[in-house]
N, C-alpha and C positions, 0 to 999 in steps of 0.2 A: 332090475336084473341082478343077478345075483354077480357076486364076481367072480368067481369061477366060470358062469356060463360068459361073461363078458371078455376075459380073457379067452377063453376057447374060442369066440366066436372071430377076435382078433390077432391071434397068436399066429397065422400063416403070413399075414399081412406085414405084420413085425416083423417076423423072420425075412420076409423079402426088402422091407427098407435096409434092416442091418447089414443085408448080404452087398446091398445096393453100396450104402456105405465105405462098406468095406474094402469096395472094390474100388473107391474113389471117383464115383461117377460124376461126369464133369456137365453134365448138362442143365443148365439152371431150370428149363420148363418143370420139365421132369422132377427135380428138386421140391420146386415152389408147389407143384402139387402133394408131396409125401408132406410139406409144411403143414399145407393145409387138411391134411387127412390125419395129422397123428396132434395136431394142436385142439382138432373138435375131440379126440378120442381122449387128452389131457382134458380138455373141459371136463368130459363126461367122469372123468375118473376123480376130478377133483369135487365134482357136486355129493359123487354117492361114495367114495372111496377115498375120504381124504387124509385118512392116517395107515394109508395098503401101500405094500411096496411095489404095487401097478401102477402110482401115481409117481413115483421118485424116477421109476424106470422109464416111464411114457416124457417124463419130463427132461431127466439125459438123453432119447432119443430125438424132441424136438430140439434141445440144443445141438446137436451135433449136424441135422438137417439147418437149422439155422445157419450156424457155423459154416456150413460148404454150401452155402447159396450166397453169403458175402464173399466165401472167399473165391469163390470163382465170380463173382460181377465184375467185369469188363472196364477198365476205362477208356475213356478218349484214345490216349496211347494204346493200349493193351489193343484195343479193338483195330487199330491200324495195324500193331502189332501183327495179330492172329490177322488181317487179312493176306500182309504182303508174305506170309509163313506158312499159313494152312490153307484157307479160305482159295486165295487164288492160283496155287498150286494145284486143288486140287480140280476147279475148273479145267484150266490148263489139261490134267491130264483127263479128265471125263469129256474133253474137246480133241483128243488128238487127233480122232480119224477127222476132224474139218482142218486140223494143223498142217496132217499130210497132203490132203488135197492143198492146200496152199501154198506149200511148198511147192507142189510137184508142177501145180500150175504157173508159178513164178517161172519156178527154173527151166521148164520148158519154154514159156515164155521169150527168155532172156537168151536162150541158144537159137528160136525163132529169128528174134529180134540181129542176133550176130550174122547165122544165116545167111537172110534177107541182104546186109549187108553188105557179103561179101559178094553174092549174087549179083546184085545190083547198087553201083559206088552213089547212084542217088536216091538210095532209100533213106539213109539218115535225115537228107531232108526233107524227106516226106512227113517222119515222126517227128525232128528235132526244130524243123523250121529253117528257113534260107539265112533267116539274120542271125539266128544263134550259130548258123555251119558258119557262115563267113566272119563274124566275129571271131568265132574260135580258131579259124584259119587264118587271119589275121593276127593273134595272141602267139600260135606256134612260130609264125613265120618272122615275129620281132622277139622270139626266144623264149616264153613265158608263155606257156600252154593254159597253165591255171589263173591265168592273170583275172578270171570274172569271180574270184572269192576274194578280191582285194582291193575290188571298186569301193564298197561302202563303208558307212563306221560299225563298229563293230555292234555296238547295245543295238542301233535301229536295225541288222544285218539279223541280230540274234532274233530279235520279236517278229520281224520278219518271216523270217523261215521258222520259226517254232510254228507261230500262227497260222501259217501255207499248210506243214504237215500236219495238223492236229486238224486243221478244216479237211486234207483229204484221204484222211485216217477217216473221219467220219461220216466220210462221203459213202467211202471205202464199205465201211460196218452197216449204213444204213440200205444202199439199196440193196442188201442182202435179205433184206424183206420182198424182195421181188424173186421170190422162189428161190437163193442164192444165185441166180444169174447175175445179178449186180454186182456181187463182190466178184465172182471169177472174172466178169467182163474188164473190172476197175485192174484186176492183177493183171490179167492178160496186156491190158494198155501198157499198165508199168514196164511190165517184166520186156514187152517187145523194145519198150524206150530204153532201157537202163541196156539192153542187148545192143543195140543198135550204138546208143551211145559210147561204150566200150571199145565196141569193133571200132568206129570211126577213128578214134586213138589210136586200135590196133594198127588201122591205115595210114595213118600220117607218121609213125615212127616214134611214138612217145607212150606208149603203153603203160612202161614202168609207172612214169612219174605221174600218168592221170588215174595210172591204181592206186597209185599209194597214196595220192592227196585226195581221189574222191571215196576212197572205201575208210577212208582217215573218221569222217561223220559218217560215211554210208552207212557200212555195217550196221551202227544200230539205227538209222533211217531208215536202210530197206528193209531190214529185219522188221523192225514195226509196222510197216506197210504190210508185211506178210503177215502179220499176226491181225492186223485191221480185220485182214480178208478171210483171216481163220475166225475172228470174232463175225463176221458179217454172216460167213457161213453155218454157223453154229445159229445163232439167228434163225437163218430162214430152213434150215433142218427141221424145224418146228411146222414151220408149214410143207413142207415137203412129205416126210415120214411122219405124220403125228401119232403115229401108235393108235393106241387103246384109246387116248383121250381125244376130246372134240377139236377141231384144228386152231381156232382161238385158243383153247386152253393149252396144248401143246405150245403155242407161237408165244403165250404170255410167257410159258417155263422157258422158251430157248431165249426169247428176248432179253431177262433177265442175267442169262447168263454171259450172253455173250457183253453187253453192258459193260457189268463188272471188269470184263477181261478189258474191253475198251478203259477201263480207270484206270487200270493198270500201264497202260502205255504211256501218260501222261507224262510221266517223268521220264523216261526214255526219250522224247518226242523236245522235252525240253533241253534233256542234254546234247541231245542230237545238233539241235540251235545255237546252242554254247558251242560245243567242238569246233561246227561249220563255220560260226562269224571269227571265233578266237583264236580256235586250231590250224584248222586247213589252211588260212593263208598264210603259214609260214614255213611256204615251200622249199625254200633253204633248209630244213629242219635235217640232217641223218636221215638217208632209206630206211637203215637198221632200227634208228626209233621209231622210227612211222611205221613200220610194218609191224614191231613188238605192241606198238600201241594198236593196230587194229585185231592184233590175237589176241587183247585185254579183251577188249570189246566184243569178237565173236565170242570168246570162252565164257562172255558173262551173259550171252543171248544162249547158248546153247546149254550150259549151267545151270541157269534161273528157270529155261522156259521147255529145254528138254531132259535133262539128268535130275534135276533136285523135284520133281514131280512125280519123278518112276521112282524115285528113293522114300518122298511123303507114302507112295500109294503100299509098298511094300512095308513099310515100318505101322502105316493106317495112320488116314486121318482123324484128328481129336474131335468134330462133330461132325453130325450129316449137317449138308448144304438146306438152309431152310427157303431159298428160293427153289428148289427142285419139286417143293411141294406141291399137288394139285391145284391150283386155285378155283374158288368157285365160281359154278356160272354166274356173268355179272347178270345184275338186274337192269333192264334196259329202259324202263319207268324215270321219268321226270319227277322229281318233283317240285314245283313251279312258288314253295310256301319259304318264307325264311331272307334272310340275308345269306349269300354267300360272295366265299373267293372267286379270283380271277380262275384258280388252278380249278375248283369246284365247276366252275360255269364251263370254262373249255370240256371238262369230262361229259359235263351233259349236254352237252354240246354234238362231242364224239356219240354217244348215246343216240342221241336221236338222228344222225347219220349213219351208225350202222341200223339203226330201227327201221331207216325209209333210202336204207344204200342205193335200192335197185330204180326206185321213182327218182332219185338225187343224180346216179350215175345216169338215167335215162334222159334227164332235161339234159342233165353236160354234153352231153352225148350230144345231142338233138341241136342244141345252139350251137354247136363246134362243125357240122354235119350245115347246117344252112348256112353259115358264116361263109363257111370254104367254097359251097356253092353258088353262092350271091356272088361273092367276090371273085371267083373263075369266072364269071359269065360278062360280068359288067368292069373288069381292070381294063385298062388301054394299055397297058404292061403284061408280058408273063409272069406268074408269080416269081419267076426265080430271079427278076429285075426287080417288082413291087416291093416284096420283100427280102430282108436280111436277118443272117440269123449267126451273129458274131460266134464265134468258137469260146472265148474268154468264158473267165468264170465270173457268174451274173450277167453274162449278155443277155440272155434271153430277157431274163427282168426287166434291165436295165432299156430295152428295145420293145415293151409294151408299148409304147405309146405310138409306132406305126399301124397297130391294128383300130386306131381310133380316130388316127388321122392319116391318111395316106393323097399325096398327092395322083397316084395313078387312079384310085377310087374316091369320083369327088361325093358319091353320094353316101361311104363310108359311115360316117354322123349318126344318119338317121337309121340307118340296117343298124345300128350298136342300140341306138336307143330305143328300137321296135324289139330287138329280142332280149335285153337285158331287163326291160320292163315284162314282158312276159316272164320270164326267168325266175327276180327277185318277187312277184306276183305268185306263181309256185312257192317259191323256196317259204315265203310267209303265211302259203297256204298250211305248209306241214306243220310249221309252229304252232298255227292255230288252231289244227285239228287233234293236237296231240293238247293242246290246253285245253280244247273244248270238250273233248272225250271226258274230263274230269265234271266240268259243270254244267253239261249236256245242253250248250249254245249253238242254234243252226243258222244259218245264213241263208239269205234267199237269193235271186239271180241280180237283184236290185244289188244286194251288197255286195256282193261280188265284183258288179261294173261299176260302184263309187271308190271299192277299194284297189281295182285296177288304175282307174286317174289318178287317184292318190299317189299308188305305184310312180307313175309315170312323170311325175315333177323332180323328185329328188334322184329320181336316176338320170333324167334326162340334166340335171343342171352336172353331174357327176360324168358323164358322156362328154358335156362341151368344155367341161373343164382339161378332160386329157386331150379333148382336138384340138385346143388351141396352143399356142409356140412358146407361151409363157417359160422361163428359164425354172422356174420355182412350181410349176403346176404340180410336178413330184412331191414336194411338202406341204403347198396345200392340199389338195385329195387326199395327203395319208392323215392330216388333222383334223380334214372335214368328213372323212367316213366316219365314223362314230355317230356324229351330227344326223347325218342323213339316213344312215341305217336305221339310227334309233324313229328318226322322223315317219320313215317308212314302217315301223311296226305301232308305232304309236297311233297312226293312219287308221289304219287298218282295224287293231284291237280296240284301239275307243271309238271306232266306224266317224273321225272325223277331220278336217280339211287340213291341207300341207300348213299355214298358217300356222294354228293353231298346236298342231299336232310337234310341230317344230320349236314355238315358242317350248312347249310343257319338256319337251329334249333335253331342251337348254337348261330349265327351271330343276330340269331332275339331276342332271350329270355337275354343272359350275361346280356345289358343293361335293361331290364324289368325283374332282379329275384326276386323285389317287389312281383311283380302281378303273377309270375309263382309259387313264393314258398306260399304266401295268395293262390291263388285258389289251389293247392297240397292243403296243409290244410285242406280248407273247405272241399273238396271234400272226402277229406280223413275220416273226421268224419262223413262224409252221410254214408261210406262205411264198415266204423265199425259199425255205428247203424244197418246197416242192417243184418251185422252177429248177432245180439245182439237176433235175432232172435231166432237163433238155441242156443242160452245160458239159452232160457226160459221153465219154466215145461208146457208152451201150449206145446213143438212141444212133449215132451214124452207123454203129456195124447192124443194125437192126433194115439201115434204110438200104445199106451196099448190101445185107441178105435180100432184101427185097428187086434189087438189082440184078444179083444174080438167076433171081428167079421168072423174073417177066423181060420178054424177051419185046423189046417197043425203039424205035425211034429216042437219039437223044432228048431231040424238044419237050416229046410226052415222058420221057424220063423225070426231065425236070420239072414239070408241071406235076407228075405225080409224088415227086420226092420233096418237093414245096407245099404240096399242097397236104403232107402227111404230117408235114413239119408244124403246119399253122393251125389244124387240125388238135395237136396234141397241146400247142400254144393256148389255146382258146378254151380246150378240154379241160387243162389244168386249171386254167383262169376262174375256169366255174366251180372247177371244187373249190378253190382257194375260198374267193366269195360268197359261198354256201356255207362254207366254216367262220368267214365272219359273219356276216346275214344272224344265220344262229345263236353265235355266241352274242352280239348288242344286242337281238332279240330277248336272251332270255337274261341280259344283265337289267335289259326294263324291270322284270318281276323282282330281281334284289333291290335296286335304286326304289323303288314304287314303297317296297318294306322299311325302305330305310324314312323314306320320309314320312311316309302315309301310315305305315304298318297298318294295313287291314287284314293280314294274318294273324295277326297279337292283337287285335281287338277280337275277330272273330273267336279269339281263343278264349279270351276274356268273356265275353259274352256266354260262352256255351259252360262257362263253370256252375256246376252243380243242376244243372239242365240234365243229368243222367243220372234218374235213378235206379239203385241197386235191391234187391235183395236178396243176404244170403249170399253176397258176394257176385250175382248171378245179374245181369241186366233186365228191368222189367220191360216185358215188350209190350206194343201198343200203346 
């Protein structure tokens, strides 16, 4: 090519990097591609043009694109930097309309909550509880209103209450996935507590001093609370309104954001802890300083989180957000070849759960639906005697083990181990149809009813283990699932006996307890959060709407309000177990690579087994 036509053909292209340039654009993508477009057009210029002043010129321009791709790369700091300055400001403000709603739900909330009240002088202890009104009533009445910030030490005080908010900050954010009825539900609880709580104060004549020592930490407590619930809502916005884009893909772009704003509370949530163990109790302190110090503190929530983001949005911020970007649709395809992570396994995991959501939801469904009705028909108790269902956070959890052994249902046991055997029978069904679709293996009715027995040993020894009274059955079961899971697909997949299939468990995992005791773990916390469920005041206002609505006899009230309860207990149970079932299921196919690798043989094998011609594959 001549260079004249070369230059012509290039000369627009330049002119737009240099304007690019010029204008000091700060975007490294962007950047690294003009490298890479004007460093081949340097090559080309230096092969045919190597003494033209197209090659001197082309080469000051890759230096200067050089030049502003290092000097905009990010460090460690830098990138903390640009988040707590741009980045999450600018969240913040592309979040406001879920901010106000949060706000506006608090505060309503909290005038509820005072209301109520005043209304009614024992509504505080319907929200606050008996023993904390008369403790507190007690504290006023020997002079010393605030005296319960000055029970503990101070450092276990701080980790404490950090700990407490930051678990219902997340509590807060997360069931906001439940179409944002979760977060407004979680505000609403607040806002009616922190109302009611106040008022109470107002009542007994110490207002002042329980303002000024509890808004001393409040402030930025409840403030974060509120912005939890403006994260949670932002969140589930994505499934709510998903636009143009598919509801997944929408839910991935709001989950993302809302997150981030969740990282951001982090340090707020810790100072919050500090204040409350260090600060607050020392109620001696000046009114006039304690109350300068909670104007520090709202000035710096309202500052950060509403004025310095309308001030970013006017002035523009320095990039777009690259979580806002579409993401593509995932692929929902296993693939069953390779060693992987615990992180890798749970995704495919998730995977073949939303692949067969509706078959998965329908068995929980199903075993939750007979549970309830066995155990209605055959209790010598009403369920609202049979069972309990502690308020505390992790009761539910923590009270599994009535549903396995219950003294009103003696025959309890063997109902767990006729449909959990079914159950995890299913659940292994999916795994091995979605394997067997790849290497087109069919099963006949014969292997079906040997892989059914097989089923029915390691679940049935997993059954007697939580009926029985053992103090410790808690820690065995959580050491022995892996064992028995993996037993149970081993069963199955190599079509052969609990023995056997249990020994090779053991043989496979001893040398990987790494990766079996990390995925136990992870999985483990998926499986609490999801009781964390039934620990929140949605699922009661869900059962008092229910309340409202059917018009029946106490007794059948509580029979249906128990029986909704144990229902959703049982419900969850099986997702949870579907999501472990799955993931030791398909850590077999890593563990199997790791020791056996029949994928890296077969790969080995098929080398040069494919010929070409012409670049082109010959077929036949």
């Amino acid at each position: 090519m001549r260079e004249t036509n070369f230059i012509n053909q290039n000369k627009e292209k330049w002119k737009e990097y240099e304007e690019m340039l010029d204008r000091k654009a700060t975007d490294p993508d962007r950047l690294n591609r003009l490298f890479v477009q004007i460093t081949d057009d340097l090559s080309y210029s230096r092969t045919f043009y190597p003494n033209r002043s197209v090659r001197v010129y082309l080469n000051n321009l890759a230096q200067q694109i050089f030049y502003n791709i290092y000097q905009n790369k990010k460090s460690p700091l830098g990138r903390l930097a640009f988040f707590w300055t741009d980045e999450l400001p600018r969240l913040v403000y592309e979040s406001r309309s879920a901010f106000r709603i949060a706000f506006v739900v608090f505060t309503l909330s909290m005038i509820i909550g005072a209301f109520s009240s005043e209304m009614d002088p024992e509504f505080p202890r319907v929200i606050l509880g008996d023993s904390y009104v008369d403790m507190t009533i007690q504290n006023i009445e020997t002079g010393d209103p605030m005296a319960v910030y000055k029970d503990r030490s101070r450092f276990g005080m701080a980790l404490g209450i950090t700990a407490n908010n930051l678990f219902v900050a997340f509590l807060t954010f997360v069931l906001g996935a439940l179409f944002c009825v979760g977060s407004i539900g979680i505000l609403i609880n607040n806002g009616v507590m922190v109302g009611s709580f106040q008022h109470f104060f107002y009542d007994k004549g110490v207002f002042q001093e329980s303002f000024l020592t509890i808004w001393t930490h409040g402030t930025l407590e409840i403030s974060a609370i509120v912005i939890a619930g403006a994260a949670g809502i932002t969140m589930g916005q994505g499934l709510v309104f998903p636009g143009t884009l598919s509801r997944l893909q929408a839910f991935q772009v709001s989950a993302r954001r809302g997150l981030k704003i969740m990282v951001g509370l982090v340090p707020i949530f810790i100072a919050a802890g500090f204040i409350e163990s260090y600060l607050t109790r020392y109620t001696e302190t000046p009114d006039l300083v304690r109350f300068m110090f909670i104007l520090i503190c709202l000035f710096f929530i309202l500052g950060y989180f509403v004025i310095y983001p309308v001030i970013k949005a006017r002035k523009g911020f320095k990039t777009d957000l690259k979580d806002t970007r579409i993401p593509p649709t995932q692929d929902l395809s296993v693939n069953y070849q390779g060693i992987k992570s615990s992180g890798k396994i749970l995704t495919d995991a998730f995977s073949l759960i939303r692949k067969n959501s509706s078959t998965i939801l329908k068995y929980s469904a199903g075993i939750a639906s007979l549970y309830v009705f066995i155990v209605s028909i055959i209790s010598k108790l009403p369920l609202n005697e049979a069972f309990s269902f502690p308020t505390e956070f992790f009761g539910a959890f923590n009270h599994l083990g009535q549903y396995f052994n219950n003294e009103s249902i003696f025959l309890v046991p063997i109902i767990n181990i006729c449909l959990y055997t079914a159950f995890f029978f299913f659940l292994m069904q999916i795994l091995l149809r979605d394997f067997q679709g790849k290497s087109s293996v069919k099963q006949d009715i014969k292997n079906h009813i040997f892989n059914f027995l097989n089923t029915l040993v390691p679940v049935t020894i997993g059954c007697l283990i939580l009926a029985t009274d053992l103090s410790f059955k808690g820690l065995l079961i959580f050491f022995l699932t892996p064992f028995l899971l993996m037993t149970l697909f081993i069963s199955q997949k190599e079509e052969t006996n609990f023995l056997i299939a249990f020994s090779r468990g053991i043989n496979l995992m001893k040398k990987n307890l790494g990766q079996v005791i990390g995925l136990l773990l992870l999985v483990s916390v998926l499986g609490i959060s999801l009781f964390l469920i039934m620990d929140t005041s949605i699922l009661w206002f869900y059962l008092e709407f229910l309340g409202w609505n059917v018009s029946v006899d106490q007794t059948t009230m509580d029979q249906l309000v128990y029986g909704s309860l144990i229902y959703i207990a049982i419900f969850i149970l099986c997702l949870v177990l579907s999501l472990f079932s799955l993931c030791f299921g398909l850590l077999y196919f890593s563990l199997i690579e790791i020791e056996e690798a029949p994928w890296l043989r077969q790969a080995i094998e098929n080398i040069g087994r494919h010929q070409h011609i012409r670049g082109l594959e010959k077929e036949g």
